[in-house]
Structures are given as C-alpha cells and as structure tokens.
Residue, then its C-alpha position, 0 to 999 in steps of 0.5 A: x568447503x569447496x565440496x559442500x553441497x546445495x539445494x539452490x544458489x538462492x533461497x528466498x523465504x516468503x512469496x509475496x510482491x518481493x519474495x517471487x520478483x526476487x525467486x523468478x529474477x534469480x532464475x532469470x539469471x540463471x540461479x537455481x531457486x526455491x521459495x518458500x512460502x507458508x501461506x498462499x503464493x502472493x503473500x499479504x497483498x495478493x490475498x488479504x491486502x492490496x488486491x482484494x481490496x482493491x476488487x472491493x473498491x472497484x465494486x462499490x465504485x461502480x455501484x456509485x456510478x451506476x447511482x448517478x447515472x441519469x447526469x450521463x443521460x441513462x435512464x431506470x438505472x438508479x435503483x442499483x444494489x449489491x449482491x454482497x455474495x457476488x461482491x465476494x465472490x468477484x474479489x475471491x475471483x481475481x485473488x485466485x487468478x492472481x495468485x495461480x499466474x504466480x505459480x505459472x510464473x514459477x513452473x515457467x522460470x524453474x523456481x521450486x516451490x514449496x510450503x511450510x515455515x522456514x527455521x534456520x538451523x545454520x546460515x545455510x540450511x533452513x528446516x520447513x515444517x508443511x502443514x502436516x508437521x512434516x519436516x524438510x531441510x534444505x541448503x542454500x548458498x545465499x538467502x532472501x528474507x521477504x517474509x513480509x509483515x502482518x496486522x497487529x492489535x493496538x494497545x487499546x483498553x477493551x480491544x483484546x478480541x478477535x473477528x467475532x467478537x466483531x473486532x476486525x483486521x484488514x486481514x479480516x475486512x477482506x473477508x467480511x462475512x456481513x455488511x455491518x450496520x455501523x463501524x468505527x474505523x481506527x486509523x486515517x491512512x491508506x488502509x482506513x480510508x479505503x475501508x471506509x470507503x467500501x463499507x460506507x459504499x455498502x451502506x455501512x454508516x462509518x465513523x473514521x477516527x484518526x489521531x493527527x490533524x489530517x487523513x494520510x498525514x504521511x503525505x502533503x497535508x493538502x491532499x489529507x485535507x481535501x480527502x477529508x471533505x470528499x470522505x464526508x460528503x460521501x457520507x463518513x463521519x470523518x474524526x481527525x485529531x482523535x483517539x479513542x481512549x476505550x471500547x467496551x462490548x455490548x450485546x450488539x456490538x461496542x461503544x467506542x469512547x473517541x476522545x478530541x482535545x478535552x471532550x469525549x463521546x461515546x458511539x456505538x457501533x456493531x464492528x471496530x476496524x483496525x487500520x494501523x499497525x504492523x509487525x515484522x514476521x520474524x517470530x520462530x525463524x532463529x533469526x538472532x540465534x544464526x547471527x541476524x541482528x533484529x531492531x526495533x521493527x525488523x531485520x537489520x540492514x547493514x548496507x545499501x546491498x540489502x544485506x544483513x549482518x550474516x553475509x550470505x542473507x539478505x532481506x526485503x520489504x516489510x520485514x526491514x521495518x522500513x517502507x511498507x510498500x508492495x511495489x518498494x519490496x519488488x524493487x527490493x527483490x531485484x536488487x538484493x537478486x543483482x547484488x548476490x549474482x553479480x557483486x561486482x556491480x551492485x544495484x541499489x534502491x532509489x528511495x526519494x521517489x517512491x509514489x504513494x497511493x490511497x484508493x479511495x474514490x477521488x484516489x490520492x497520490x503522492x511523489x517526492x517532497x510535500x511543501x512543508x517537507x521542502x521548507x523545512x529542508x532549506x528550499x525557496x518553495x514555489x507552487x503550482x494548482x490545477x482544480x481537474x473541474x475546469x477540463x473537458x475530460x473530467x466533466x465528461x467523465x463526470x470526475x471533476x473534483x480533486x486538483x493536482x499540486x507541484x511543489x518546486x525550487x524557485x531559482x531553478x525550477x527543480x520539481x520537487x513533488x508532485x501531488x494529487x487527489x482525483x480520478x485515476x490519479x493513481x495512474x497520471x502520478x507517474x509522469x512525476x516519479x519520471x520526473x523526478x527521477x531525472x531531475x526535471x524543472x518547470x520550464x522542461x515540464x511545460x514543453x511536454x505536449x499532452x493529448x487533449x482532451x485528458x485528466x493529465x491535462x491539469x498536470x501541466x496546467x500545476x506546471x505552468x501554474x508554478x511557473x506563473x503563467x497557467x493558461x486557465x488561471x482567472 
C-alpha cells in the first residue's frame, strides 16, 4: 500500500459552485487536483441556473425602469422594448465569461481538467467516458462528490412532455427559444417567482400556482405575503393554496386544471413552467456498489466532516440532499478540502445562518429564524418594522416599496432573524448574517452608524423599532 500509485491527492467530481471552490482550494494547499466535470465548467448555476437567470432579470429590470422614466424627469424614453435576440445573447455573454474565468481559474492554481462521466471502479480509481465514448481511468487518494442536482418532472397527470411540447424546465426557460403568449408557472418559491417575474416582464401573461398559502414559504411568511401583492401588481395572476390536479395538450398549447379548496378552473395557456423539483445526480456512478450508502434524496453523510460512509470520499451540495444552495455547496468545498489535508483541525459548516434570496423585483432576503419559527421553539419574541417609502434614498431611487423585519429575544435582545423584501436587499441581508453570526443584540445593533442617505437605513430603523424606540415611527 505504501507504493501505490496516484493520480491527484483529491479528485473532485463535478465543477459546479462546490465542485471548483473544492479543486482550486486543494491546489491552494498544495494538493494535486483534478476535476471532472461531464457538462461545462460552473455546473447548474453557472450555465442553466443562478446566473443566466439572473442576467435575464437584470434585463426586464431594466426595461421596467426604463418604462418609468419620465417620474425622474427624462422624457421620449417611455416606448422601451426588448430585442429578445439581444436579451439572449446578453445572458449567453456574461455565462460564457463566467464560465471561461473558471478555466483560468483552473490553468492558474494547477487544477487538471477533464471531461466526461465519472464511474467508480474501486474507492480509489473512478473510469471517465468523454463525449466520444472514450474511456480513461484515474486514481485518487481522497474524492469530492459535488455532482450537484438536476430538474425533475413532477408526477402531474399529462405533465410526461418535454420542451416542445411546451412543457418547460428551469433548465429549459433559460434558454427559451420565444416569448409565449401565456405560462402557467408551478411552484411558488424562488425559481417560480423569478420566472415569473421575467416572462411577465417580457409580456408574457402569467399565472403563478403555488400550493402553500404564501410564496416562498421556506421563509418568514411576511415577506411571502408582501411578495405576493408586489407579484400582482405587477401583473401575475398570483395563485396560492393551489394545485393543479391535470394538464391536458391542445393544439396550442395546454389547459391547466388549478384546483383551491373545492373549486376548479381550467386556464389555457401555451407553455407550463416547472418550478419545483430536484434530484440528486447519482445515477451510474456505482456509488452503493463501492460502499456509498445513498437516502432518500442523496449521498449520505456520516458526520460534520462531510464524509461519507467510505472514508476517503466526501461529498457537497445538492448532491447531499440537503440545502440546495449554491453559495452552502462553496463553503462546503472548503471545508471537506481543510478536513482532508488537515484532519487534525477539522472545519465545519455553520448551517443556522445561510441568507436566503428570491430575485424577483422588489428582491426577497431571508437569515436565521422567521417569527413563527422563533415562537415554536420557546423564544419571548419581540419585532422590530421598518417600510424603506419614509428614506430619501428609496424615494430618489424611486424603489420605496418592500420593508425590513427583525426578529429578536426579548429579555436579551439577541437578533434572532432579520428579513426583507425590497431594492438590493440581496445585498443589505448581510449585515444580518454578521450579526448573527456573533450573536448580536438590539442595543449592539442600534450603535452601528450608517451612512445617510441608504437603503440600509431602514435596518437600523427595524432595529430600534424592536427596541421600542424608532426614530420615524408615528
């Protein structure tokens, strides 16, 4: 054993978010690396996911400005429209520059890439078949899964086809070849509001179906609410506590049968947009044959070290099965990457405060505990509000709808959550994953100065709010 040769010290399967913060941190620390990825480097975010979607949203955000812009004084300006082409092609632009940084990335830190499925043979040798049908084998001291997830079509009666047949993915919708005239969305949460968002923008008329009684139920049910009503007055057809039972294909399209409580209607509309569901990329891999035990949703991990049940092996991401976020599978990378080079001093993940975002526009945000989730685990709750309509940034900006919530212990002052729905809320959330994260209390919180005029202004107003004394409160 002592001779045995190998490839790489790490070998990490899967190039997405994860997958190439794990490779190029290895090399960082001195490990030889290769990954393998069988699709484009980035994995799902960077090519069918976070990021083209994003570039879509910035596009129809800025056509929606550009349609308001006589309220800041500009004139002959109101007629804006999209070059759908141009729109595509702008996505298409920013995902192939994205996605060529991490091959420089990779060239730079001396991570060996290459392409093709990876197989197990043994727990250290893994066969990759490339495109072609070529086969090559490789040996590794330690592996990272960071294979990541892929869409999944629900169990929905008439919902067994496929692009065109106008049955459409995420996957799909970032690559929309048209702009349909109609689309019912399935599914509430980030990926269905946010497609929402962009086709009711591209003038696409949009029904929103959602089966809980609020949009992204996962976070505090003020923001669901409050995005809702934005949703609408945007123009979408917002459908909470519904299903739809059955789809049934026309000859231009579908009819969707949404069903609430005891009634059912029936919409007809030319594209249905999945917004929910996801699977583990796990298939073929020999995974279970090699000692990798697998649940319900994914590999299975033994402890915090992010190992699996074969002790070389580790895995990230959504290939866990458990928090389906890009920037959770980067931090996940690092630490597997510290606990294999340096067992000794083994990192792990802080899971109570990972910030949450929808980016739709107003934009949602969400860190640590909602205020029912605080209740329900014992805590005397106390919470502060904060409207961004009454600050002069906002109303210059022209962006004063939305409003900031914290959610804090009442004895102490402990913040507990803090939640948002607004302009670049995205961005302001993370004074509240700092604060959490050092466990911060009201009266800390109301001593931090902030630059006037800002958006994150109505932070520390929810601050003092929940302390009982807001400066602007009437």
């Amino acid at each position: 054993m002592a001779n045995e040769q190998f490839d790489a010290d790490i070998i990490v399967i899967g190039a997405g978010p994860g997958g190439y913060y794990a490779a190029i941190r290895a090399a960082q620390m001195g490990a030889s690396v290769i990954c393998v990825e069988k699709e484009y480097l980035g994995g799902t975010c960077l090519n069918v996911g976070c990021v083209p979607s994003k570039a879509m949203i910035a596009s129809v955000e800025m056509l929606n400005k550009a349609k308001k812009a006589e309220s800041f004084g500009l004139k002959k300006i109101d007629k804006a429209e999209m070059d759908f082409d141009a729109f595509m092609k702008r996505k298409e632009k920013i995902v192939l520059a994205e996605r060529g940084g991490v091959g420089m990335l990779f060239k730079k830190r001396g991570v060996k890439h290459v392409e093709g499925f990876a197989k197990f043979i043994d727990a250290n040798t893994i066969s990759v078949t490339a495109k072609d049908g070529t086969e090559s084998k490789y040996r590794g001291k330690n592996f990272i899964l960071a294979t990541g997830s892929s869409v999944v079509h629900l169990p929905v009666p008439g919902l067994e086809g496929g692009r065109e047949d106008g049955v459409w993915t995420s996957d799909d919708a970032v690559s929309a070849p048209f702009v349909p005239d109609s689309m019912v969305v399935l599914g509430g949460g980030a990926v269905g509001c946010e497609f929402s968002y962009v086709f009711n923008g591209l003038g696409s008329k949009v029904t929103l179906v959602e089966m809980m009684p609020t949009l992204v139920n996962i976070m505090d049910e003020d923001l669901g609410v409050e995005l809702g009503k934005q949703l609408s007055r945007q123009g979408i057809d917002v459908r909470t506590g519904a299903t739809i039972d059955k789809v049934e294909k026309t000859k231009k399209g579908w009819k969707a049968h949404i069903k609430k409580g005891t009634e059912t209607e029936v919409i007809e509309t030319q594209v249905v947009l999945l917004g929910v569901g996801r699977k583990a990329n796990i298939e073929g891999m020999n995974l279970e044959g090699i000692g990798v035990k697998l649940h319900r949703r994914g590999v299975e991990i033994v402890d915090d070290t992010l190992r699996t049940h074969v002790p070389n092996i580790y895995a990230i991401g959504d290939v866990t099965g458990r928090i389906q976020l890009a920037h959770v599978a980067q931090q996940e990378g690092l630490a597997a990457v510290n606990n294999i080079l340096k067992p000794d001093s083994p990192k792990t993940v802080d899971y109570r405060h990972v910030p949450n975002v929808v980016y739709t526009s107003p934009e949602v945000a969400s860190v640590g505990m909602s205020e029912s989730e605080a209740k329900s685990k014992g805590y005397d709750v106390v919470v502060g509000r904060s409207r961004f309509a009454i600050f002069a940034k906002a109303m210059a900006a022209n962006e004063t709808e939305g409003f900031v919530k914290v959610v804090a212990e009442k004895k102490y002052g402990e913040v507990l959550g803090l939640h948002m729905v607004g302009g670049h809320v995205s961005d302001l959330l993370h004074e509240g994953v700092v604060a959490l994260v050092h466990e911060a209390t009201l009266e800390s919180m109301e001593t931090v100065i902030h630059a006037h005029p800002t958006m994150a202004e109505a932070i520390i107003e929810a601050f003092e709010d929940a302390a009982g004394h807001a400066i602007h409160k009437m």
